[in-house]
Residue frames as qw, qx, qy, qz and C-alpha x, y, z in Angstrom:
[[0.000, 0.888, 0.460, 0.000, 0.00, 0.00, 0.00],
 [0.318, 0.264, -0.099, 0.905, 1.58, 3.61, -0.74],
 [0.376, -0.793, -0.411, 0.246, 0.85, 6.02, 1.71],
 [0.261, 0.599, -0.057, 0.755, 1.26, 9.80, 1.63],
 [0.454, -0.124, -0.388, 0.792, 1.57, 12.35, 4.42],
 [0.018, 0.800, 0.197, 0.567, 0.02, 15.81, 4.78],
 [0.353, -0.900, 0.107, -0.231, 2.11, 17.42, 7.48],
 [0.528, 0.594, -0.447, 0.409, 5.67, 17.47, 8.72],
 [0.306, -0.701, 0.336, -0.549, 5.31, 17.34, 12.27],
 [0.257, -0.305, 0.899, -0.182, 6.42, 14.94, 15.24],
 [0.587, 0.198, 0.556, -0.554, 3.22, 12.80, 14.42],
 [0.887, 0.453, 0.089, 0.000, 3.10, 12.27, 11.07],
 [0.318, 0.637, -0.697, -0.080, 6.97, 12.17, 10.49],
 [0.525, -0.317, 0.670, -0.418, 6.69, 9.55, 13.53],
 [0.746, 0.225, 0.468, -0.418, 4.17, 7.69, 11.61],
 [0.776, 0.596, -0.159, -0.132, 6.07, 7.38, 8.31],
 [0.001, 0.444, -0.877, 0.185, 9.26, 5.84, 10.13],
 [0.456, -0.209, 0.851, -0.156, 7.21, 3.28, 11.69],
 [0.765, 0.520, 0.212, -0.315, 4.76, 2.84, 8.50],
 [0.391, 0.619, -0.680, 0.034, 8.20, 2.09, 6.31],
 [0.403, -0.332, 0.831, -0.190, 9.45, -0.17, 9.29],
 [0.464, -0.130, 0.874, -0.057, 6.93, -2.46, 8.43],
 [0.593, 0.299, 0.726, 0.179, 6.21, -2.81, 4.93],
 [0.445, 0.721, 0.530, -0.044, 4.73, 0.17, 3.73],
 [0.491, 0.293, 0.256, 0.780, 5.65, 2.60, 0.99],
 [0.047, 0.739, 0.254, -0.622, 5.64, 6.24, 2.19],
 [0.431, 0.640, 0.340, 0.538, 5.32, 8.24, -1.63],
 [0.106, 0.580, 0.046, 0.807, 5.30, 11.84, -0.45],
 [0.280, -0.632, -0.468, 0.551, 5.18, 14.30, 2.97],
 [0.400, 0.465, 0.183, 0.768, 3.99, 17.59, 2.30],
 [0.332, -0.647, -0.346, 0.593, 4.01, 20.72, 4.15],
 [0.171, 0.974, 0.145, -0.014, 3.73, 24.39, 3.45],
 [0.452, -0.700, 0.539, 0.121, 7.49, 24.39, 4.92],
 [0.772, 0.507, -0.384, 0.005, 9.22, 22.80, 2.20],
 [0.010, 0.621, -0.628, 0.469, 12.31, 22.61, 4.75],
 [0.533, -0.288, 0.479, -0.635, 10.45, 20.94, 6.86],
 [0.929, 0.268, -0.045, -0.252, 8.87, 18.29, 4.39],
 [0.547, 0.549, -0.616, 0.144, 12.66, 17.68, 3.11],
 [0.055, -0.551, 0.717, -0.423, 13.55, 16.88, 7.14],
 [0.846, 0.151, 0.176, -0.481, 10.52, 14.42, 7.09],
 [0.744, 0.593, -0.285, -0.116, 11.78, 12.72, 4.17],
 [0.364, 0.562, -0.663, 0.335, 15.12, 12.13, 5.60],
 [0.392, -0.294, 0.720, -0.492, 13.98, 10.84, 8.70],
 [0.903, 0.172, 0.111, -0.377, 11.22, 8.38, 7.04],
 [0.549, -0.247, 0.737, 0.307, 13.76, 7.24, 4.56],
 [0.229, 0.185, 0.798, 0.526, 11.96, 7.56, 1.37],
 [0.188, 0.808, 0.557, -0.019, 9.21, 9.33, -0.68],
 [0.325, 0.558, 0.196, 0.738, 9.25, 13.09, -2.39],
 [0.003, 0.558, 0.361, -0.747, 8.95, 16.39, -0.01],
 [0.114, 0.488, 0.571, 0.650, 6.29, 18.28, -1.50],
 [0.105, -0.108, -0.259, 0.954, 4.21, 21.48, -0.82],
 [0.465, -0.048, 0.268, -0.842, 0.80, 20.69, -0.97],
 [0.608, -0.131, 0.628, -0.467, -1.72, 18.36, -0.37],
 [0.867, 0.440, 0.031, -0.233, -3.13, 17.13, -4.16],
 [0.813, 0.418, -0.392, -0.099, 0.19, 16.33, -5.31],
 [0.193, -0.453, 0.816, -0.304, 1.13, 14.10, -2.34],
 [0.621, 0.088, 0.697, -0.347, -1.98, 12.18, -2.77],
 [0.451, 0.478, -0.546, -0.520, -1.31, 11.80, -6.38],
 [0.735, 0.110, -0.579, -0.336, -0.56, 7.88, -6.27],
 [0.127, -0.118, 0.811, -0.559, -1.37, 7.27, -2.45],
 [0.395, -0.411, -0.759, -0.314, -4.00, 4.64, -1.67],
 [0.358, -0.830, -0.423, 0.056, -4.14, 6.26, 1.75],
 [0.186, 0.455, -0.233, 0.839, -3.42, 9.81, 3.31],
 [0.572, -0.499, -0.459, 0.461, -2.75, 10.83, 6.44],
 [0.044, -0.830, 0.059, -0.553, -3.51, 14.44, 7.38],
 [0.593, -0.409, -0.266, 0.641, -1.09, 15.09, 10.57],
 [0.179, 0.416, -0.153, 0.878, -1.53, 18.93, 10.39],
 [0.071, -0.028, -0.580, 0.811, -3.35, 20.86, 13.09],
 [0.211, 0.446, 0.768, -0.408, -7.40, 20.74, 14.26],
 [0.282, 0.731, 0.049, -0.619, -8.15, 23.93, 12.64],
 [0.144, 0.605, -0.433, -0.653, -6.74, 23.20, 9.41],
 [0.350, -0.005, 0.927, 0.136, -8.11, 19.62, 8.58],
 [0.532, 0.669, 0.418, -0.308, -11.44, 20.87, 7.14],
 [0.418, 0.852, -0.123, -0.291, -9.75, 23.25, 4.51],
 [0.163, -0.336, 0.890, 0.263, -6.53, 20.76, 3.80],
 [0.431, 0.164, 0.864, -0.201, -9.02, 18.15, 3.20],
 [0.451, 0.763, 0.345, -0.308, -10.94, 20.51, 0.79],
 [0.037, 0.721, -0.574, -0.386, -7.44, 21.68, -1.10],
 [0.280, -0.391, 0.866, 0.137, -6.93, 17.86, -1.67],
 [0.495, 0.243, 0.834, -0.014, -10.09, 17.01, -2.95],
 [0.469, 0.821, 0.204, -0.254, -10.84, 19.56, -5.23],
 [0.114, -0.619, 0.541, 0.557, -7.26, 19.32, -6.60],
 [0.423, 0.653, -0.463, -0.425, -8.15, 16.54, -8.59],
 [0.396, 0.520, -0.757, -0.015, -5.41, 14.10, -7.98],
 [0.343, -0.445, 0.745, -0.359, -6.96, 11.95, -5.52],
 [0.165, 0.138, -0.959, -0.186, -7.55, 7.89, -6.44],
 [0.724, -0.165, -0.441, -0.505, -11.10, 6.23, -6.78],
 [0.809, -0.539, -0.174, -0.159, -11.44, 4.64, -3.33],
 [0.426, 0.148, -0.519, 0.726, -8.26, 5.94, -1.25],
 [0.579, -0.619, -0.524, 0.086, -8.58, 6.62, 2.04],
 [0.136, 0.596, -0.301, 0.732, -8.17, 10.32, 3.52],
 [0.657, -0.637, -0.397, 0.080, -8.01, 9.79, 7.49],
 [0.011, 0.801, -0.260, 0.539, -6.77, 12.81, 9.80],
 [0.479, 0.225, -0.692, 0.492, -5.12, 12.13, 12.93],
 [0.097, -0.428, 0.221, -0.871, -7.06, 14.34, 15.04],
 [0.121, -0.122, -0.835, 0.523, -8.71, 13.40, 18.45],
 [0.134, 0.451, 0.462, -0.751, -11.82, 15.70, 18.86],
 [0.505, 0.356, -0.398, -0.678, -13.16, 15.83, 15.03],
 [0.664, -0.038, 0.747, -0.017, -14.65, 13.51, 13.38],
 [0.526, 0.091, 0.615, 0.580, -14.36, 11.92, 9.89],
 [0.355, 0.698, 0.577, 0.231, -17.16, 13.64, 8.49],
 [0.045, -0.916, -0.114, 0.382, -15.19, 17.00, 8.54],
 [0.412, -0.140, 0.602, 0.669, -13.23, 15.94, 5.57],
 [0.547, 0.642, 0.194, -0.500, -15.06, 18.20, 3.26],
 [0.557, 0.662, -0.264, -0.426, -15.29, 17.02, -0.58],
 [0.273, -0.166, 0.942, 0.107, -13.44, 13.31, 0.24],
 [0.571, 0.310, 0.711, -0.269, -16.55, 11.88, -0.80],
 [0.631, 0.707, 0.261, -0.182, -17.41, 13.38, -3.93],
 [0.359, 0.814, -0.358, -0.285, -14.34, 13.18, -5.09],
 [0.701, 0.334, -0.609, -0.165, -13.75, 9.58, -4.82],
 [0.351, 0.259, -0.797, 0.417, -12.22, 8.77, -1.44],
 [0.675, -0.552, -0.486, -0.056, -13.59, 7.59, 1.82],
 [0.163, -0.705, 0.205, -0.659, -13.19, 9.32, 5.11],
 [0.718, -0.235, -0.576, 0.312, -11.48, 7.82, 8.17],
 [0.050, -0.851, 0.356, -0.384, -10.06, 9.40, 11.29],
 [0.849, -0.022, -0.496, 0.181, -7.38, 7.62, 13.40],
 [0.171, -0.834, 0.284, -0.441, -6.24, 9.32, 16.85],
 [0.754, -0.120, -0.559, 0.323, -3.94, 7.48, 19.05],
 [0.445, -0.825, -0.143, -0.319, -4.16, 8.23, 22.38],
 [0.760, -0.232, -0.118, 0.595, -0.59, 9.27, 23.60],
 [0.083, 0.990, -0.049, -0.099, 1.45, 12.19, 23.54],
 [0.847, 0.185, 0.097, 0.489, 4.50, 12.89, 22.21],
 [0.301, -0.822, -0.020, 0.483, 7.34, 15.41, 23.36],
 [0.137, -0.597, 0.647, 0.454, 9.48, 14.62, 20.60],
 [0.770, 0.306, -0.419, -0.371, 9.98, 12.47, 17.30],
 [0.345, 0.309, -0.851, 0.248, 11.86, 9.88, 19.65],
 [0.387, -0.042, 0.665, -0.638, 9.31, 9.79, 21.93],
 [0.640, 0.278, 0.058, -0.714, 6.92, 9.43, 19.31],
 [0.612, 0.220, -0.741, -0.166, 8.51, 6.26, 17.52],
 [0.026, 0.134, -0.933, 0.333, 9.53, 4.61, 20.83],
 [0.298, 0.066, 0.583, -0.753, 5.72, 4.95, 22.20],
 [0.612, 0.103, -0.108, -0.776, 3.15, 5.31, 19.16],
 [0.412, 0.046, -0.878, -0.239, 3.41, 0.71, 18.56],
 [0.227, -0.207, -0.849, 0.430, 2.27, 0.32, 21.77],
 [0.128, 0.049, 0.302, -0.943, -0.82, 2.57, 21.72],
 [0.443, 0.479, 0.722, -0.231, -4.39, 2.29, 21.59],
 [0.013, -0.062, 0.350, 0.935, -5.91, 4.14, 18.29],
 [0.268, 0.493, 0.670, -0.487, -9.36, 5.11, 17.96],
 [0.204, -0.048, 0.761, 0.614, -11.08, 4.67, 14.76],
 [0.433, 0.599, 0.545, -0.396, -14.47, 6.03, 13.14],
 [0.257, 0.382, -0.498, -0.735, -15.71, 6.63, 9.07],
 [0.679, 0.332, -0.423, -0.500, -16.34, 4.77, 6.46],
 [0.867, -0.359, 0.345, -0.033, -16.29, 1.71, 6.89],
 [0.934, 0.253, -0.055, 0.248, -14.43, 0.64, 4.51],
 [0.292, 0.700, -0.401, 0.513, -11.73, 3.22, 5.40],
 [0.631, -0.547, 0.437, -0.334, -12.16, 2.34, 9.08],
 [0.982, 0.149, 0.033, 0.108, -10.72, -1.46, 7.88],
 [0.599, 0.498, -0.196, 0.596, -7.81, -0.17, 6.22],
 [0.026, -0.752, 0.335, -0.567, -6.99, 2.03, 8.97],
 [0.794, -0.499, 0.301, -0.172, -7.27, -1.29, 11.42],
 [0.968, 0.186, 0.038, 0.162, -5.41, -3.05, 9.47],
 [0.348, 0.745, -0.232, 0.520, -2.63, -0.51, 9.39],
 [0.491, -0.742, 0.280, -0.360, -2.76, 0.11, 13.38],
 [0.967, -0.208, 0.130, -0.068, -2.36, -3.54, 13.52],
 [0.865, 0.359, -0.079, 0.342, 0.45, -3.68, 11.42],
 [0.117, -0.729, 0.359, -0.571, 2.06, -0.84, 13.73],
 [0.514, 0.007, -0.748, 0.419, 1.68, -3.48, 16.59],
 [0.303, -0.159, 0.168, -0.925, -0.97, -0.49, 17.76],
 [0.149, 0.268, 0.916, -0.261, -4.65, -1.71, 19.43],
 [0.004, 0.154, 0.356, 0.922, -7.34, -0.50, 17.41],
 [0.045, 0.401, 0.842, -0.358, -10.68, 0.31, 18.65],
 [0.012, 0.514, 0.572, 0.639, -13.97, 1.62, 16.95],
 [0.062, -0.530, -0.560, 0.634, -15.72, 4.83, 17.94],
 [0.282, 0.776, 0.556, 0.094, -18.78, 6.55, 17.21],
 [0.426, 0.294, 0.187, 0.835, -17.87, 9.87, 15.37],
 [0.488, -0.692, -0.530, -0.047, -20.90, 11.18, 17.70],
 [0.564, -0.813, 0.070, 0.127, -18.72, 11.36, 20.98],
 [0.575, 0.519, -0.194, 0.602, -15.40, 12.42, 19.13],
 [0.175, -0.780, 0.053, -0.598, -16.04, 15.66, 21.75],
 [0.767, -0.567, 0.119, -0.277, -16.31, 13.48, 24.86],
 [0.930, 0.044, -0.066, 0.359, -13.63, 11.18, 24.01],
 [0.648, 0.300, -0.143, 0.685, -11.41, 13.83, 23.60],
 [0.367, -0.684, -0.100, -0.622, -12.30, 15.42, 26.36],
 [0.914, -0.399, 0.021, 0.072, -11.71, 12.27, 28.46],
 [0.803, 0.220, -0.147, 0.534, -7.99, 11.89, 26.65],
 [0.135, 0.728, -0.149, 0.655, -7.49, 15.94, 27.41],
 [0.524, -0.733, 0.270, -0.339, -8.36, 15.31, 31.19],
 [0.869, -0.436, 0.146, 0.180, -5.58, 12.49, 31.68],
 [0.632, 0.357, 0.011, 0.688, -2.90, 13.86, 29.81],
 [0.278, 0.528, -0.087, 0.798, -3.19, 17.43, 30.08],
 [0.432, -0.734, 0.195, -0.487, -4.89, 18.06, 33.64],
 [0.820, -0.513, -0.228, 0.113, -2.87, 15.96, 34.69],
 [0.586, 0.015, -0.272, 0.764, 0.05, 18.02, 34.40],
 [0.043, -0.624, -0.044, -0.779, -1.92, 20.63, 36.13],
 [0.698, -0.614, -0.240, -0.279, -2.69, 18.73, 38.53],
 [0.827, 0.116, -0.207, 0.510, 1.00, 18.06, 39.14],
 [0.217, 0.414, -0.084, 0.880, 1.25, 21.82, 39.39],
 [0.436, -0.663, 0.019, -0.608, -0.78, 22.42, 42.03],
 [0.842, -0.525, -0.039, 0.114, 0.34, 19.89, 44.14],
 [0.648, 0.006, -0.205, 0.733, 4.02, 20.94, 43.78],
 [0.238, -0.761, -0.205, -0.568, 2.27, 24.50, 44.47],
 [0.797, -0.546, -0.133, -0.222, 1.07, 22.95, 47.81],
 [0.746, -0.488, -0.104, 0.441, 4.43, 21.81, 48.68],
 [0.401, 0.375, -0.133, 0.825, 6.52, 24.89, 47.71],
 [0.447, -0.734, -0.155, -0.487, 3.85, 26.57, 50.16],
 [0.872, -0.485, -0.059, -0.028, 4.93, 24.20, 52.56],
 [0.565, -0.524, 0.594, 0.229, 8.81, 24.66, 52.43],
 [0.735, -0.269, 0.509, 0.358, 9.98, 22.80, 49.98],
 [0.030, -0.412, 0.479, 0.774, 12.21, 24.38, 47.15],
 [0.684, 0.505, -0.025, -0.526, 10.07, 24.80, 43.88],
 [0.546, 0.530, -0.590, -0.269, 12.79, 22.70, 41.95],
 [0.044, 0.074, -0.973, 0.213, 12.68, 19.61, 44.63],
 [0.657, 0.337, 0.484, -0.470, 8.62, 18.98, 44.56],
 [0.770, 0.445, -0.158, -0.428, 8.38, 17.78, 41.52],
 [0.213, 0.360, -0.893, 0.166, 11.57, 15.20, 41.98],
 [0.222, -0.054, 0.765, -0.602, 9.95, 14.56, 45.11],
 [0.681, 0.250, 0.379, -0.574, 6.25, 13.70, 43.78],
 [0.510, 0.471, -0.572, -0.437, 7.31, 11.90, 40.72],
 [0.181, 0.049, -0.976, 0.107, 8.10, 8.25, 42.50],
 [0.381, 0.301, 0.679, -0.551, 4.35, 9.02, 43.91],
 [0.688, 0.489, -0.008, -0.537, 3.00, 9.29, 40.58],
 [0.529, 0.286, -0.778, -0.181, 4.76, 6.31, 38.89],
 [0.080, -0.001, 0.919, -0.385, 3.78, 4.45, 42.13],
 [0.501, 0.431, 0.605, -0.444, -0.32, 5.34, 41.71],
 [0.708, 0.414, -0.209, -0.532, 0.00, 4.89, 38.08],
 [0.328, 0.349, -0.845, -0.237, 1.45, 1.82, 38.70],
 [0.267, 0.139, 0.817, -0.492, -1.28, 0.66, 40.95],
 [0.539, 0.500, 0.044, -0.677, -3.64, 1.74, 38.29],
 [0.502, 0.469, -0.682, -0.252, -1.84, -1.11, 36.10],
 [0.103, 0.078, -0.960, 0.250, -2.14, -3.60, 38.86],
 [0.097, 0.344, 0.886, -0.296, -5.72, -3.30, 40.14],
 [0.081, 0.469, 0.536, 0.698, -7.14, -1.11, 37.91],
 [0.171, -0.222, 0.225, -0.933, -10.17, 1.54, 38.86],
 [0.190, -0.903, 0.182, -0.339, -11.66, 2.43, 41.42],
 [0.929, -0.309, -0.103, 0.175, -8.98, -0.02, 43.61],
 [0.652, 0.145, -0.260, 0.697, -5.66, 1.76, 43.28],
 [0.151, -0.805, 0.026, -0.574, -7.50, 4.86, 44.83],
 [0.576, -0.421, -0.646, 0.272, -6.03, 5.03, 48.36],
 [0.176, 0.366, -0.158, 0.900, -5.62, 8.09, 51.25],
 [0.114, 0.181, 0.646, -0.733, -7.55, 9.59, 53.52],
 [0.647, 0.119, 0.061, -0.751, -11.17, 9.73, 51.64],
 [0.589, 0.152, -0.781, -0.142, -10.31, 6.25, 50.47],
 [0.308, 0.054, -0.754, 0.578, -10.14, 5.64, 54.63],
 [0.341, -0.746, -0.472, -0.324, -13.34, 7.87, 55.29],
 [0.523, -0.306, -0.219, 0.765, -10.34, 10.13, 57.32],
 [0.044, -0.940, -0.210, -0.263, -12.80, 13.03, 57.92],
 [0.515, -0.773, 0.033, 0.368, -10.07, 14.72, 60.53],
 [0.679, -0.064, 0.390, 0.619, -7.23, 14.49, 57.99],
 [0.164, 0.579, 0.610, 0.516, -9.56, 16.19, 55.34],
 [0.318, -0.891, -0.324, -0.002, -10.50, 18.79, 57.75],
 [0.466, -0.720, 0.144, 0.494, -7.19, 19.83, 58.56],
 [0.557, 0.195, 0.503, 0.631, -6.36, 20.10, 54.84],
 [0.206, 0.780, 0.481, 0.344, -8.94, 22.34, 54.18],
 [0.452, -0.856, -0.063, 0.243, -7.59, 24.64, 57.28],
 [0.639, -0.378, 0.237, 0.627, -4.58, 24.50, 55.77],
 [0.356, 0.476, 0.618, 0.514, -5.72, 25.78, 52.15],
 [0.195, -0.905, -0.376, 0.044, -7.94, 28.07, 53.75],
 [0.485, -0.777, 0.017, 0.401, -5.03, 30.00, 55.39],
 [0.518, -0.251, 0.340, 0.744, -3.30, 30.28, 52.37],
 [0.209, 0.531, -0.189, -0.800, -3.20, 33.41, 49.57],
 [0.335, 0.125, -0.697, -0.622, -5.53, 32.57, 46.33],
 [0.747, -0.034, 0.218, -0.627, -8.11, 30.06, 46.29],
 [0.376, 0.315, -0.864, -0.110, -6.45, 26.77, 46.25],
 [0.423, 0.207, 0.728, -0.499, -9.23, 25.20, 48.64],
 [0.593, 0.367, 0.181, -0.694, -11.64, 25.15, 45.66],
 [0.720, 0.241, -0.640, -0.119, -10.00, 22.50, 43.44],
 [0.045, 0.365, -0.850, 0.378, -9.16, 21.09, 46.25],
 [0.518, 0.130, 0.457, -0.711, -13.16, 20.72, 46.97],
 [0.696, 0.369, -0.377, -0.487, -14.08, 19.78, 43.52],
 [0.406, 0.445, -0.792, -0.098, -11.49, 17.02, 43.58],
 [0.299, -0.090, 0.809, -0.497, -12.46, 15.73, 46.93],
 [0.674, 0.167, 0.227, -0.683, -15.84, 15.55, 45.85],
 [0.831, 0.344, -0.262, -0.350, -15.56, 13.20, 43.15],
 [0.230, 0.301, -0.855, 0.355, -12.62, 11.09, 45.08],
 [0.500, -0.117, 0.589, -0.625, -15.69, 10.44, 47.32],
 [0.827, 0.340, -0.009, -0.447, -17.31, 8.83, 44.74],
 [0.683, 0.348, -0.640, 0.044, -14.64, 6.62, 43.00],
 [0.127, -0.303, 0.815, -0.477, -14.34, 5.53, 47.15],
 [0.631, 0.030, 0.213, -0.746, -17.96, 4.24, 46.96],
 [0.735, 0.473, -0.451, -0.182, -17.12, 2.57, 43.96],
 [0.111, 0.341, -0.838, 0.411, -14.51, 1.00, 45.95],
 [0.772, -0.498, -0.346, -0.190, -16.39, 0.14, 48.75],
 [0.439, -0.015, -0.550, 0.710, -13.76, 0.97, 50.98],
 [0.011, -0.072, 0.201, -0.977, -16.17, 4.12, 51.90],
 [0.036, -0.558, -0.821, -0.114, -19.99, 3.54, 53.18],
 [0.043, 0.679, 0.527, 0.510, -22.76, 6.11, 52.80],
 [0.366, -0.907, 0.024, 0.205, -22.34, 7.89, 56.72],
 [0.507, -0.545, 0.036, 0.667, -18.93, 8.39, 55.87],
 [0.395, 0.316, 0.371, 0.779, -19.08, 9.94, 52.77],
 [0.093, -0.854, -0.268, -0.437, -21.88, 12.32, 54.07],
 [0.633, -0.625, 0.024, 0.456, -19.11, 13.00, 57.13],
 [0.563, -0.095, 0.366, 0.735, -16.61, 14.02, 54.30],
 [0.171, 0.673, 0.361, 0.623, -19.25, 16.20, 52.27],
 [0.266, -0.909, -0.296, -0.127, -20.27, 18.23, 55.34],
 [0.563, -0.482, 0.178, 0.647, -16.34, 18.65, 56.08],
 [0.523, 0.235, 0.448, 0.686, -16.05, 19.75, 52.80],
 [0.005, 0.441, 0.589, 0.677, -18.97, 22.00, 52.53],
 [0.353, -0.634, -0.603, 0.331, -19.70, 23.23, 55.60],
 [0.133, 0.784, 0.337, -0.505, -21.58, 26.65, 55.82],
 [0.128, 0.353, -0.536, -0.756, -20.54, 27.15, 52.34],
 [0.724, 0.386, 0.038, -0.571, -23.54, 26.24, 49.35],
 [0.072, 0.465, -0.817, -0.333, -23.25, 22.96, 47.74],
 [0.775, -0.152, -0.551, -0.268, -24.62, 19.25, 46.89],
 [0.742, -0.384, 0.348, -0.426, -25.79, 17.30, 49.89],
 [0.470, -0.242, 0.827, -0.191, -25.00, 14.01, 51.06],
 [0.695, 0.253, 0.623, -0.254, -27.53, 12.60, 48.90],
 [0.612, 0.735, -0.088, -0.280, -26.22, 13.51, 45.60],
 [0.211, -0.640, 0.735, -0.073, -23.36, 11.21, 46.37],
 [0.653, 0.159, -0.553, -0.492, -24.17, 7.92, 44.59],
 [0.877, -0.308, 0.338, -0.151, -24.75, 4.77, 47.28],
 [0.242, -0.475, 0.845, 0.050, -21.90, 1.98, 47.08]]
């Protein structure tokens, strides 16, 4: 199968190293950035840098858009009105939060409409080879493009799983809150200890072996079971003195702190480590003379 490109970045360069690796022919990467296309090229290992979208997908059975959210609609439209694309090839974007059907003009101009989003991140192009085999990818279109694109994942050594084009939004929504809040959440708790004393550039050292420890509990007993701590424990006192502590300090770092609690009550329920008096013990610590949900809005175990 020949495969083209449409973008130059870690992601699709990523993808045309390991799509070479195992079998396939990359034809062409193209970018606005000619430079950029050429540095593609040289990493992949083969194929033409080029400088826009129709004549990469000249004699590609599939393309891969890898440019940015905003620009997939109107790439997509450049590529199909050029012309040059093949009687049932498959255009499939990369993106997380779209879904196929925002390939405008694939259809009427011959091709089928996929989207493929693996769920990882990637700091780098080294990060991105080492990681992308080992990832899930989430798949929705045509069907027939939604094949080819499993069949591809597979051959990556990737897990492929179907989703409605529907909840694109929600999915990527879900992917945004464990990737990216979590490094906010990171930040507020090294916050919390720079508050407390300890140098800004030793909290994060210092919490890292706790976060590879509860994501590695998360790999051993999955959810809600690796939750542990004090709401896991139904340690209303503990929780109480947290908030005091929050409280006393400049800004308004008590209020995530509330949110978070709140729903940690819940994934305790889930658990069963936490029965229904203590959790309404923990809301009224939480929420006390201040508006909020009751006790009862707290789902039963």
């Amino acid at each position: 199968m020949k495969i083209a490109i449409v973008g130059a970045g870690v992601l699709g360069t990523a993808l045309g190293i390991l799509l070479k690796r195992v079998g396939y022919t990359i034809t062409a990467v193209s970018s606005r950035n000619r430079r950029r296309a050429q540095d593609a090229i040289a990493s992949i290992g083969e194929g033409q840098p080029l400088g826009d979208p129709g004549s990469a997908a000249r004699d590609a059975d599939l393309v891969f858009l890898a440019v940015p959210d905003r620009a997939i609609a109107a790439v997509s439209l450049e590529l199909a009105s050029a012309g040059t694309l093949r009687q049932g090839a498959v255009v499939a974007h990369l993106a997380g939060g779209l879904p196929a059907g925002v390939l405008a003009g694939v259809v009427a101009a011959g091709g089928l409409r996929g989207s493929m989003h693996p769920l990882q991140s990637f700091a780098d192009l080294q990060t991105a080879v080492r990681l992308l085999p080992d990832a899930f990818f989430f798949l929705e279109g045509d069907e027939e493009a939604v094949d080819v694109l499993r069949t591809v994942v597979i051959a990556l050594e990737g897990r492929p799983v179907r989703i409605d084009g529907a909840t694109k939004a929600l999915y990527h929504a879900g992917a945004a809150a464990a990737s990216n809040f979590l490094v906010t959440l990171v930040d507020y708790a090294a916050t919390l200890l720079f508050r407390a004393g300890v140098p800004r550039d030793a909290a994060l050292a210092a919490l890292l072996p706790l976060i590879k420890g509860t994501v590695a509990n998360l790999e051993a007993v999955g959810l809600p079971h690796a939750l542990t701590g004090p709401i896991a424990r139904g340690d209303t006192g503990t929780v109480r003195r947290h908030l005091k502590a929050l409280d006393e300090q400049p800004g308004d770092l008590v209020r995530l702190y509330r949110h978070l609690a709140r729903h940690t009550i819940e994934v305790a329920l889930r658990k069963k480590s936490l029965g229904t008096e203590e959790a309404s013990a923990l809301l009224e610590a939480l929420y006390e003379g201040r508006p909020s949900i009751g006790p009862d809005d707290v789902p039963p175990p």
